[in-house]
MDTraj code that builds the backbone (N, CA, C; nanometers):
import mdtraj as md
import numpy as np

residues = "UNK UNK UNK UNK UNK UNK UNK UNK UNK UNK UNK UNK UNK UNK UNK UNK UNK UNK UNK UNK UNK UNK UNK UNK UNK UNK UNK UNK UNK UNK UNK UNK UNK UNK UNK UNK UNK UNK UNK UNK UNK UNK UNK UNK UNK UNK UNK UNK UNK UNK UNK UNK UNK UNK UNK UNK UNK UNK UNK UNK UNK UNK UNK UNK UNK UNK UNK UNK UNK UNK UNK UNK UNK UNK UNK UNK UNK UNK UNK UNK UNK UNK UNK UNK UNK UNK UNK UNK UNK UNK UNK UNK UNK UNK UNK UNK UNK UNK UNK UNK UNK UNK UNK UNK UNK UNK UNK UNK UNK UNK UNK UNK UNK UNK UNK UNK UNK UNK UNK UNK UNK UNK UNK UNK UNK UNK UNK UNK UNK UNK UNK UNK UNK UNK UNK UNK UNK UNK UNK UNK UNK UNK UNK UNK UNK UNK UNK UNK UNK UNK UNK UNK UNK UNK UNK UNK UNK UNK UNK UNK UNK UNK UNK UNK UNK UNK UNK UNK UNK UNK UNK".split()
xyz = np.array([
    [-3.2490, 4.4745, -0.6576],
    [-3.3031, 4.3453, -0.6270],
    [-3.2354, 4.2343, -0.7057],
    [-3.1933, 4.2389, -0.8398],
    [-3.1542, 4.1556, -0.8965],
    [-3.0156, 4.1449, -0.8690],
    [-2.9131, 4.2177, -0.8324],
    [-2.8145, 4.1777, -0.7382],
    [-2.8153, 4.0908, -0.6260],
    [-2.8974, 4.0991, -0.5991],
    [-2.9196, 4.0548, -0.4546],
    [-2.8984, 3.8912, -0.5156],
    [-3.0038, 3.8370, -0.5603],
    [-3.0762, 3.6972, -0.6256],
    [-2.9344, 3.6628, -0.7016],
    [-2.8615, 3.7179, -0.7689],
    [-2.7377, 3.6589, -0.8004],
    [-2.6320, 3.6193, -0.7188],
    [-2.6247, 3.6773, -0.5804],
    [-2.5354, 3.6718, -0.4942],
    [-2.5489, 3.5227, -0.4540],
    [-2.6872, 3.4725, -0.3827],
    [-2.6718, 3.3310, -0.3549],
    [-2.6939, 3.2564, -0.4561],
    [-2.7256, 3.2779, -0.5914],
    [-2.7372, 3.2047, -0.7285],
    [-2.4959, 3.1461, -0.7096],
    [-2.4348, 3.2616, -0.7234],
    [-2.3542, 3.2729, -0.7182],
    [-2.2544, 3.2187, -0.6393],
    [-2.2846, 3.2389, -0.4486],
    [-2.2247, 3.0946, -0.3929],
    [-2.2376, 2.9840, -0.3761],
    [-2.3257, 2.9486, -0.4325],
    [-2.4055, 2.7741, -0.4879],
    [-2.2635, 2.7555, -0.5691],
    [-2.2669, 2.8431, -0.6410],
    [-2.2003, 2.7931, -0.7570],
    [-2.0554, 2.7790, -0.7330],
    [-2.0286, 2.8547, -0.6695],
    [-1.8793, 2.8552, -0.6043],
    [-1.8545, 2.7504, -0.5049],
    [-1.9344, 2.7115, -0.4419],
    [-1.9772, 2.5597, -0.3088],
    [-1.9570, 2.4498, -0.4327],
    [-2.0123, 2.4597, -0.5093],
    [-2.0271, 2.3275, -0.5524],
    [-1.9013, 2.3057, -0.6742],
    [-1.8463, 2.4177, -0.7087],
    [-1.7039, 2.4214, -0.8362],
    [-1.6002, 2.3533, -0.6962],
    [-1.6022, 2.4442, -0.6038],
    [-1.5047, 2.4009, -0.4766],
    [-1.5263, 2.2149, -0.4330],
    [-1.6609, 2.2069, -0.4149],
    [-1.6206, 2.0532, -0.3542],
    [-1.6117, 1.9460, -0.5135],
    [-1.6377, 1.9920, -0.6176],
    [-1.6012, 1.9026, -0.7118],
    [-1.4607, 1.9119, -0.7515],
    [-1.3924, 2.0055, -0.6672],
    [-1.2295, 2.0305, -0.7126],
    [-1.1891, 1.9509, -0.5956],
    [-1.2848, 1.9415, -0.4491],
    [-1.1684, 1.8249, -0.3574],
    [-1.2298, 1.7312, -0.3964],
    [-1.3842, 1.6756, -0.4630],
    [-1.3335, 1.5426, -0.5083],
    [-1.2021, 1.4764, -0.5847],
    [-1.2044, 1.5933, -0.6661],
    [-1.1119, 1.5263, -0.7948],
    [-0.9744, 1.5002, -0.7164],
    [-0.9502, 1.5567, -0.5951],
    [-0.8014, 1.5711, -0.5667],
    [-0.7771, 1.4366, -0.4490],
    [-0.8832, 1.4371, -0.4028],
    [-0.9136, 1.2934, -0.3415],
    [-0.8136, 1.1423, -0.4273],
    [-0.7388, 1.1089, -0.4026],
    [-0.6594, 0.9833, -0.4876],
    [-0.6357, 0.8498, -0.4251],
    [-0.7495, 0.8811, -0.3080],
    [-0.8070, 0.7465, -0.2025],
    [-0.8294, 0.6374, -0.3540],
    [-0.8889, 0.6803, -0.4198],
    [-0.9327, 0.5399, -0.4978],
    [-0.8765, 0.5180, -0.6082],
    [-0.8079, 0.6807, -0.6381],
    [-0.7215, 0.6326, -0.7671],
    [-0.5678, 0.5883, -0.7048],
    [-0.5313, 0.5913, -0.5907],
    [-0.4175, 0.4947, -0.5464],
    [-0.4652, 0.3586, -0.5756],
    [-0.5315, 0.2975, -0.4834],
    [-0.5673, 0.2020, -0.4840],
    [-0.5807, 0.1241, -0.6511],
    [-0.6290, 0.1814, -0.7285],
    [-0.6478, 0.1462, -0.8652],
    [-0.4950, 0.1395, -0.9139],
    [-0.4804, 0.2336, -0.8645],
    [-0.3229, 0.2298, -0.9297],
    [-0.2180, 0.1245, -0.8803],
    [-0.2303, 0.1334, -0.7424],
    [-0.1659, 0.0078, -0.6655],
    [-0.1873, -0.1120, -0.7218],
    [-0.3120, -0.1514, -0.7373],
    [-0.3761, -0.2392, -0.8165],
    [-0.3345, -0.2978, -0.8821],
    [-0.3454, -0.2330, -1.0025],
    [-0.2690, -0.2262, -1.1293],
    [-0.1216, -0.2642, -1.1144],
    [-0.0672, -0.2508, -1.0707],
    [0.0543, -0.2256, -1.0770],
    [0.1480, -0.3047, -1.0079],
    [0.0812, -0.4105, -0.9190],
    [0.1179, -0.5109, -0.8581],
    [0.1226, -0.6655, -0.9161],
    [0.1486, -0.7292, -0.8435],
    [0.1166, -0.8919, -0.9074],
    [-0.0240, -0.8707, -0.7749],
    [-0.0987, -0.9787, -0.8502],
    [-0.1893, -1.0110, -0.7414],
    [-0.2062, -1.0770, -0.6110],
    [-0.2452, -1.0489, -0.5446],
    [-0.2166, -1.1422, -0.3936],
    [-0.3303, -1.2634, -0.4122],
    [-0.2678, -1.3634, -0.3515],
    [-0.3490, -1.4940, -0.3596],
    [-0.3762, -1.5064, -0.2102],
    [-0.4942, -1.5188, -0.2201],
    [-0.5628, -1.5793, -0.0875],
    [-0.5833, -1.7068, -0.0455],
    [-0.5552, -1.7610, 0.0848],
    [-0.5856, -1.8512, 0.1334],
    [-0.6871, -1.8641, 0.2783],
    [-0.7792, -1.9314, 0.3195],
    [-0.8536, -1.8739, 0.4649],
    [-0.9559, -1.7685, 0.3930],
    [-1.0203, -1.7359, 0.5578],
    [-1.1386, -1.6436, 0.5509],
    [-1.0759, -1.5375, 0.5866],
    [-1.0529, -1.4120, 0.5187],
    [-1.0065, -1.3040, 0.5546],
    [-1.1656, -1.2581, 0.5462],
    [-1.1833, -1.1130, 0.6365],
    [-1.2051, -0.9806, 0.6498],
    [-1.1794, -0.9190, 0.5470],
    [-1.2668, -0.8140, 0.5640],
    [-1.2335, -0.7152, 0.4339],
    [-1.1541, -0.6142, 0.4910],
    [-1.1508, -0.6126, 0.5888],
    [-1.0589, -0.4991, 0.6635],
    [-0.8844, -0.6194, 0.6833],
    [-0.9237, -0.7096, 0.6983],
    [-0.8017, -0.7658, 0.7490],
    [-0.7227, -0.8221, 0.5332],
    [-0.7906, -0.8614, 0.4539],
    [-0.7722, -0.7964, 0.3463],
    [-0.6712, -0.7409, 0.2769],
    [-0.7945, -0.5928, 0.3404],
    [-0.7211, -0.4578, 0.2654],
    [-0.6069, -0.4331, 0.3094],
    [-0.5456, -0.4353, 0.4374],
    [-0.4357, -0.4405, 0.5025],
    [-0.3271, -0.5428, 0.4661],
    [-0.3283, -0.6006, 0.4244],
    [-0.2414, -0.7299, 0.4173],
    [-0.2248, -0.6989, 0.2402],
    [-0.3230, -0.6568, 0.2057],
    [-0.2646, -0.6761, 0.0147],
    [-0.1934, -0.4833, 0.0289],
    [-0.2501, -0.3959, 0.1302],
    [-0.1684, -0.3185, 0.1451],
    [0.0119, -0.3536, 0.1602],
    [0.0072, -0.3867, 0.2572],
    [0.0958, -0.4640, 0.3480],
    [0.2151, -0.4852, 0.2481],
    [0.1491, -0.6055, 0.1507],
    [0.2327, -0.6698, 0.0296],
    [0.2767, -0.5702, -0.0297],
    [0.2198, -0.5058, -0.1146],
    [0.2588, -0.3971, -0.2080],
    [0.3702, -0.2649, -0.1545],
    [0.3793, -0.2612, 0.0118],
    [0.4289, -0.1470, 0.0234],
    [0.5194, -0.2002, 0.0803],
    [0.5719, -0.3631, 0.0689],
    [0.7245, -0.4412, 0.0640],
    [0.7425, -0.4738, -0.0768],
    [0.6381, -0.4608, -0.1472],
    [0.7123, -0.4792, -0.3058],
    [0.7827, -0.3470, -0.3324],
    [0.7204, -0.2343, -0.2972],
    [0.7560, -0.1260, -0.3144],
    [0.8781, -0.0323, -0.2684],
    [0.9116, -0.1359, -0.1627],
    [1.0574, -0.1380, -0.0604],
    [1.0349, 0.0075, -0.0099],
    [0.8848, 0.0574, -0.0144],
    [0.8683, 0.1820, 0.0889],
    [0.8606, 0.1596, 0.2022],
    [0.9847, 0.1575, 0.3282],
    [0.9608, 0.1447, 0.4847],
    [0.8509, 0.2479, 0.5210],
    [0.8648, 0.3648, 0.4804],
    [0.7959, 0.4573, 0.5537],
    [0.6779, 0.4306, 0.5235],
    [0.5577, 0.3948, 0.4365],
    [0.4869, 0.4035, 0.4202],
    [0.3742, 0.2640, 0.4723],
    [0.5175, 0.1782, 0.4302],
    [0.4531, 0.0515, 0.5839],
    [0.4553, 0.0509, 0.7257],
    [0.5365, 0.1297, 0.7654],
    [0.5501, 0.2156, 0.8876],
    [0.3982, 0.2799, 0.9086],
    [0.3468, 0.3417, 0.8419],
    [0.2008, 0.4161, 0.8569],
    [0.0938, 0.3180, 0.8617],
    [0.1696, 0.2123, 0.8104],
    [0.0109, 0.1206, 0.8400],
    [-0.0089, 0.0533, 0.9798],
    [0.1142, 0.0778, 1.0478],
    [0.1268, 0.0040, 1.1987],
    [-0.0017, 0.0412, 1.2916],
    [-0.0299, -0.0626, 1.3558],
    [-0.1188, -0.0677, 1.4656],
    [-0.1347, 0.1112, 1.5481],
    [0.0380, 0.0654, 1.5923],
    [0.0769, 0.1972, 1.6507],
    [0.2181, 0.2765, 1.6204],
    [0.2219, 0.3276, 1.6217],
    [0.3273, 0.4565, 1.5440],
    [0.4346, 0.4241, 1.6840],
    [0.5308, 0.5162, 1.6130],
    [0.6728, 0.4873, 1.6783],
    [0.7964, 0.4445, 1.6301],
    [0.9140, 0.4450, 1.6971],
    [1.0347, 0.3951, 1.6534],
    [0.9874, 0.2493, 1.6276],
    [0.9673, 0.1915, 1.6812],
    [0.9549, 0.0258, 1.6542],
    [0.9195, 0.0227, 1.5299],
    [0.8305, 0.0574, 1.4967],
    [0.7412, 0.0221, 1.3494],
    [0.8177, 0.0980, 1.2779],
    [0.8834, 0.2286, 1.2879],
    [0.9873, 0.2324, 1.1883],
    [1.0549, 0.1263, 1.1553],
    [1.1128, 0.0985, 1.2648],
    [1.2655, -0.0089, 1.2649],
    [1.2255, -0.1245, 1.2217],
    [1.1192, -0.1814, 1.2355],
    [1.0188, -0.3032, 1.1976],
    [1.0163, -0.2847, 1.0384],
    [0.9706, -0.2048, 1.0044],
    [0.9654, -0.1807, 0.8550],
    [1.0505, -0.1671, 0.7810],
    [1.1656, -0.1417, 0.7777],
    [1.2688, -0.1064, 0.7406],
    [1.3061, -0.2806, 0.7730],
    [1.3165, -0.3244, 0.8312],
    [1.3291, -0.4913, 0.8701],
    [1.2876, -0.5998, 0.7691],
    [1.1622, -0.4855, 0.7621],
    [1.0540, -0.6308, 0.6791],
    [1.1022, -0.5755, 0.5312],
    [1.1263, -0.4542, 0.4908],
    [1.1577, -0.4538, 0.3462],
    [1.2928, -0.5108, 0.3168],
    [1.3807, -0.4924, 0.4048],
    [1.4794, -0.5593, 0.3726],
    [1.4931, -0.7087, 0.3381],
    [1.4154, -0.7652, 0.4235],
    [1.4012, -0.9143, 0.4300],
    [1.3424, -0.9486, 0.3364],
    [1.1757, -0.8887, 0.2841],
    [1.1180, -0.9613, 0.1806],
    [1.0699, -0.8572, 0.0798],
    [1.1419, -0.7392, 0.0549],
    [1.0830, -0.6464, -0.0135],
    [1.0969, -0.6746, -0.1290],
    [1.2082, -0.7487, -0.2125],
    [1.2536, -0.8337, -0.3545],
    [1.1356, -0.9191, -0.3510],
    [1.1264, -1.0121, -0.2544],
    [1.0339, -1.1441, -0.2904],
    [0.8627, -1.1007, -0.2999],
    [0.8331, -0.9998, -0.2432],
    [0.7136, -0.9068, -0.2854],
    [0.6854, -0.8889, -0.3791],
    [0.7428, -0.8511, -0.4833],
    [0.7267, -0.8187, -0.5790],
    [0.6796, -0.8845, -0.6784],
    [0.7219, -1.0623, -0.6500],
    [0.6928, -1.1214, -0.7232],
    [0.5240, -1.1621, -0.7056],
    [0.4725, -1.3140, -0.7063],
    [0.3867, -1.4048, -0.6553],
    [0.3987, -1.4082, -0.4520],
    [0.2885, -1.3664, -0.3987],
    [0.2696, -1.4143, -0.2826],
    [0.0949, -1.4494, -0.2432],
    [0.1051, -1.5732, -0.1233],
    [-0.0100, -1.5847, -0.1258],
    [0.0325, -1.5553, 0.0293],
    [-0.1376, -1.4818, 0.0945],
    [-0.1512, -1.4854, 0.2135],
    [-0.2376, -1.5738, 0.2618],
    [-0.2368, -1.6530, 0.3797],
    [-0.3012, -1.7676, 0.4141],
    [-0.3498, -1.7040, 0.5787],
    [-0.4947, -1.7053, 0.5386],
    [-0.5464, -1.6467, 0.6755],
    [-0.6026, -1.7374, 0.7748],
    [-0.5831, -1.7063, 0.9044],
    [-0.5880, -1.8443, 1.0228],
    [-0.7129, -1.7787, 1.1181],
    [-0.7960, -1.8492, 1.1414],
    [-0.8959, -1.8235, 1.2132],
    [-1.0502, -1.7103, 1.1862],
    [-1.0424, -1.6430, 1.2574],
    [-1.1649, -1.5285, 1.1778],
    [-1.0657, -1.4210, 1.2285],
    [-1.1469, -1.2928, 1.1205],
    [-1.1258, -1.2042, 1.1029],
    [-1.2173, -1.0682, 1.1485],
    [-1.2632, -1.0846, 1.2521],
    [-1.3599, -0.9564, 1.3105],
    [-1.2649, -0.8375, 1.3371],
    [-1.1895, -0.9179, 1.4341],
    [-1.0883, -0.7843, 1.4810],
    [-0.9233, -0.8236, 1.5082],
    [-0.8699, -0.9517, 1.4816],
    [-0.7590, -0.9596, 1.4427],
    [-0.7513, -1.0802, 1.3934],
    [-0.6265, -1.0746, 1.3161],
    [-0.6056, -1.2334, 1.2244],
    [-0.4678, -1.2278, 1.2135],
    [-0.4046, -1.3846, 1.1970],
    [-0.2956, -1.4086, 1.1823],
    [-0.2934, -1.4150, 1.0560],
    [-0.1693, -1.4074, 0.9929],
    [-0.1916, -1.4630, 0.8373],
    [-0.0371, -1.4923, 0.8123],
    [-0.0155, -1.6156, 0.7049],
    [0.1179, -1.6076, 0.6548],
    [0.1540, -1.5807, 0.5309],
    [0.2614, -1.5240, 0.5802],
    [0.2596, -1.4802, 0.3779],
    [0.3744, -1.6026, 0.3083],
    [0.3756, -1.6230, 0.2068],
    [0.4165, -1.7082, 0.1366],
    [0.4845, -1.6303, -0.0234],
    [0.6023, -1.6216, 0.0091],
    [0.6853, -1.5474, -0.0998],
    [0.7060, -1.6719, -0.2051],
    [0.6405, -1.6756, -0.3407],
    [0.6738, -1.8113, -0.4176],
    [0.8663, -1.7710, -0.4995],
    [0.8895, -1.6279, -0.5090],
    [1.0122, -1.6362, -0.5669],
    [1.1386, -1.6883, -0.4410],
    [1.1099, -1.6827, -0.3684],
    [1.2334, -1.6823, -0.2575],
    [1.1671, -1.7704, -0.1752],
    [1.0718, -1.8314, -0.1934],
    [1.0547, -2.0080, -0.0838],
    [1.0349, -1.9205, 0.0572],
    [1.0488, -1.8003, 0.0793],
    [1.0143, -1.7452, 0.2604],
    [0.8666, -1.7359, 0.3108],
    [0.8433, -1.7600, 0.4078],
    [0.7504, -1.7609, 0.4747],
    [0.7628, -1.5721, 0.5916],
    [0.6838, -1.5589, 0.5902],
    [0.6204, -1.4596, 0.7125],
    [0.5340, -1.4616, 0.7377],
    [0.5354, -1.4895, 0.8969],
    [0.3567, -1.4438, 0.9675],
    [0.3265, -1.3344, 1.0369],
    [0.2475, -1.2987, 1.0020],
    [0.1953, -1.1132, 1.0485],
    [0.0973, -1.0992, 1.1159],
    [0.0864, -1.0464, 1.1780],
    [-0.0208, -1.0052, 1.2842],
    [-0.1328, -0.9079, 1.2166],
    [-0.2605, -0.9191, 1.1701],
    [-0.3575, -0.7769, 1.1163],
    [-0.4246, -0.7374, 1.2605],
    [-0.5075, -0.6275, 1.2935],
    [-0.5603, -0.6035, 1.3895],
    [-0.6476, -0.4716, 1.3867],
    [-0.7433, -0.4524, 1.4474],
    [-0.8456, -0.3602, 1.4794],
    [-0.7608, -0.2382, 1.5390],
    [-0.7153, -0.1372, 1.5005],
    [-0.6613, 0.0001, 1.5748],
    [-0.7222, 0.0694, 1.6552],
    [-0.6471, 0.2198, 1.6789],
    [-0.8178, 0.3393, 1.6811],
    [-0.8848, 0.3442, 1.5966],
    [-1.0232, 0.3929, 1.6139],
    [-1.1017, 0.4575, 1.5590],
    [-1.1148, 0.2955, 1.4381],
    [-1.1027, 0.1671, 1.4650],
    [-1.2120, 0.0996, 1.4287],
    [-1.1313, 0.0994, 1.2548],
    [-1.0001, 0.1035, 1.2847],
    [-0.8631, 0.1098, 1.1676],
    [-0.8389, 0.0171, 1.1763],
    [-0.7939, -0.1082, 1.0309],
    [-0.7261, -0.1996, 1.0480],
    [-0.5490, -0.1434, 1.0161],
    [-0.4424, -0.2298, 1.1028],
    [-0.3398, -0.2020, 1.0693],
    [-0.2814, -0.3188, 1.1007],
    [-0.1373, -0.3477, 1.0604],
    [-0.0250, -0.4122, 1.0842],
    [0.0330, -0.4396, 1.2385],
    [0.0480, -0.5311, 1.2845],
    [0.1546, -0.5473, 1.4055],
    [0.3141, -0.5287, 1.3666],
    [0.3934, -0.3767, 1.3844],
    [0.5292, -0.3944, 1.3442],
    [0.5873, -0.3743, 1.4902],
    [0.6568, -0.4853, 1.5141],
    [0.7079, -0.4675, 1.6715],
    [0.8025, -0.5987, 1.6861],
    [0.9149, -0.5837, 1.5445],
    [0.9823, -0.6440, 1.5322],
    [1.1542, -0.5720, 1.5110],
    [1.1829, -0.4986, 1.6106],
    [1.3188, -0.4842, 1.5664],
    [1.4638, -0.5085, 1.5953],
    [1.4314, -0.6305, 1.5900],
    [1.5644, -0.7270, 1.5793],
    [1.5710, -0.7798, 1.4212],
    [1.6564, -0.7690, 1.3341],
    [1.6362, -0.8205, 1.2258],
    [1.6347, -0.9010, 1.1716],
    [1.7332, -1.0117, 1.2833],
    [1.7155, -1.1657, 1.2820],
    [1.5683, -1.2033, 1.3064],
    [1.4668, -1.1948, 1.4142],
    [1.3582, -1.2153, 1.4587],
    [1.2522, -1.1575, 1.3238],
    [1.2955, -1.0188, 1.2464],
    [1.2220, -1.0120, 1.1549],
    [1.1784, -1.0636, 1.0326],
    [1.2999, -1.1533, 0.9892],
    [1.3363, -1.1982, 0.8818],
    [1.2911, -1.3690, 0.9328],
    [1.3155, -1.4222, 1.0278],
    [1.2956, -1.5398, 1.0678],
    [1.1288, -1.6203, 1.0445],
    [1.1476, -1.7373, 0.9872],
    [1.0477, -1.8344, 0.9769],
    [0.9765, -1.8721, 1.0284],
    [0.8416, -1.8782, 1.0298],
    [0.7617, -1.9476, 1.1221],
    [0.7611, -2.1048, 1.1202],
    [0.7824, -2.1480, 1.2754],
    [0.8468, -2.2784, 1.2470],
    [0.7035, -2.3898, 1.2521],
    [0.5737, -2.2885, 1.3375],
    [0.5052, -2.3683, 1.3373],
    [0.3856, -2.3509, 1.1872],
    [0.4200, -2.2619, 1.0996],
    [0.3356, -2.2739, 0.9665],
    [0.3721, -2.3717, 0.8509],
    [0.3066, -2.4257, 0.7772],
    [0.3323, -2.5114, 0.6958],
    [0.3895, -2.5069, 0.5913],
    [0.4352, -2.5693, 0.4892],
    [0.5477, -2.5654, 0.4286],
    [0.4295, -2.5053, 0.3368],
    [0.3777, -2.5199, 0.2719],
    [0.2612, -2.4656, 0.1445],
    [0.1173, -2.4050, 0.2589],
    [0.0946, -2.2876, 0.1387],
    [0.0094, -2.1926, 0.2315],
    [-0.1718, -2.3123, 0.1883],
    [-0.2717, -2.3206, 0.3195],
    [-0.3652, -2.3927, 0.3404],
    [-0.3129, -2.5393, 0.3683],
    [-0.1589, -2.5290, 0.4251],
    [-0.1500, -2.6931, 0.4883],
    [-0.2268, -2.7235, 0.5709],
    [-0.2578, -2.6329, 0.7087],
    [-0.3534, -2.6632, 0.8292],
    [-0.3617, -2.5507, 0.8782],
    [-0.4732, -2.5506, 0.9423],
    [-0.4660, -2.3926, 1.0504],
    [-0.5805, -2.2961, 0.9744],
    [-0.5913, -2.2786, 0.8607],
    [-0.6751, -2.1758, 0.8031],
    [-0.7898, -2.2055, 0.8196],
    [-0.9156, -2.1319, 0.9106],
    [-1.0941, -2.1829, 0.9149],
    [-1.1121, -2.0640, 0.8941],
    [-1.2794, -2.0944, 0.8738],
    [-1.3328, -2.0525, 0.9261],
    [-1.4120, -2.0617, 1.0430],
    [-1.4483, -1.9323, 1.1439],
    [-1.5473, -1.9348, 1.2537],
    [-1.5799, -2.0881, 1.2938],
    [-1.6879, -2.1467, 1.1890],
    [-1.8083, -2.2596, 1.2382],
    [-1.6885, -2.4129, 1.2152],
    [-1.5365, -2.3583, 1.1770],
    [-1.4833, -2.5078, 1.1289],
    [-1.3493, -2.5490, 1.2827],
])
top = md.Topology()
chain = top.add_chain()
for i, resn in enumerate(residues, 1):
    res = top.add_residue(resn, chain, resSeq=i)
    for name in ("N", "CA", "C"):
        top.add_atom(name, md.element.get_by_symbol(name[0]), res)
traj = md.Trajectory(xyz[None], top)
């Protein structure tokens, strides 16, 4: 009998050593901390989303980081394009990332937002597309691969980020 009573005493114990070993391996939040850390900070301008946000200070960091591939994964939708797109955009502003950028967000943010980014070491401007994916994912619009077109200025954003254009909803 007392075998018995140890057996499920015993896979409790083994259930619960097991899921406190995939918490720990989980690095969802210790990236992020680390990313964090380890960046300059993004300056906001506009009403961002918290989803439109997280994507965009993603966004930044993984052109400071001059990782294509990994900005590639944040695309709307997967594919050659968003390879080639990414590889575009690090080239173009993956130096000026690194430094000071502010993003300046235009309109609301439920399920997509424009935003521009504003590189303060290199004076460049980019405007990016954020957007609602599958499954209710925010990601990137990369569907830029021409590299002239990637690298190119927005002619209608303002010279300093909150010149015009940034509301909110009720403005």
């Amino acid at each position: 009998m007392r075998t018995l009573k140890k057996v499920p005493v015993l896979a409790a114990v083994a259930l619960l050593l097991g899921a406190a070993t995939t918490a720990c391996t989980d690095d969802g939040p210790n990236r992020y901390q680390s990313d964090y850390s380890s960046h300059e900070p993004l300056h906001t301008v506009g009403y961002p989303s918290r989803g439109s946000l997280e994507i965009v200070q993603e966004t930044v960091w993984r052109l400071a980081d001059n990782d294509a591939e990994a900005l590639a994964g944040l695309a709307v939708e997967e594919g050659s394009a968003a390879d080639t797109t990414a590889r575009n955009w690090v080239a173009a502003f993956g130096k000026a990332a690194g430094g000071k950028v502010t993003a300046d967000f235009y309109d609301e943010g439920s399920t997509r937002q424009v935003v521009v980014l504003y590189f303060a070491a290199s004076g460049q401007k980019k405007a990016i597309e954020v957007r609602l994916g599958q499954h209710d994912s925010w990601g990137v619009t990369l569907a830029e691969t021409d590299p002239a077109e990637a690298a190119k200025t927005p002619d209608w954003a303002p010279a300093t980020p909150g010149g015009s254009g940034s509301r909110s909803p009720g403005n």
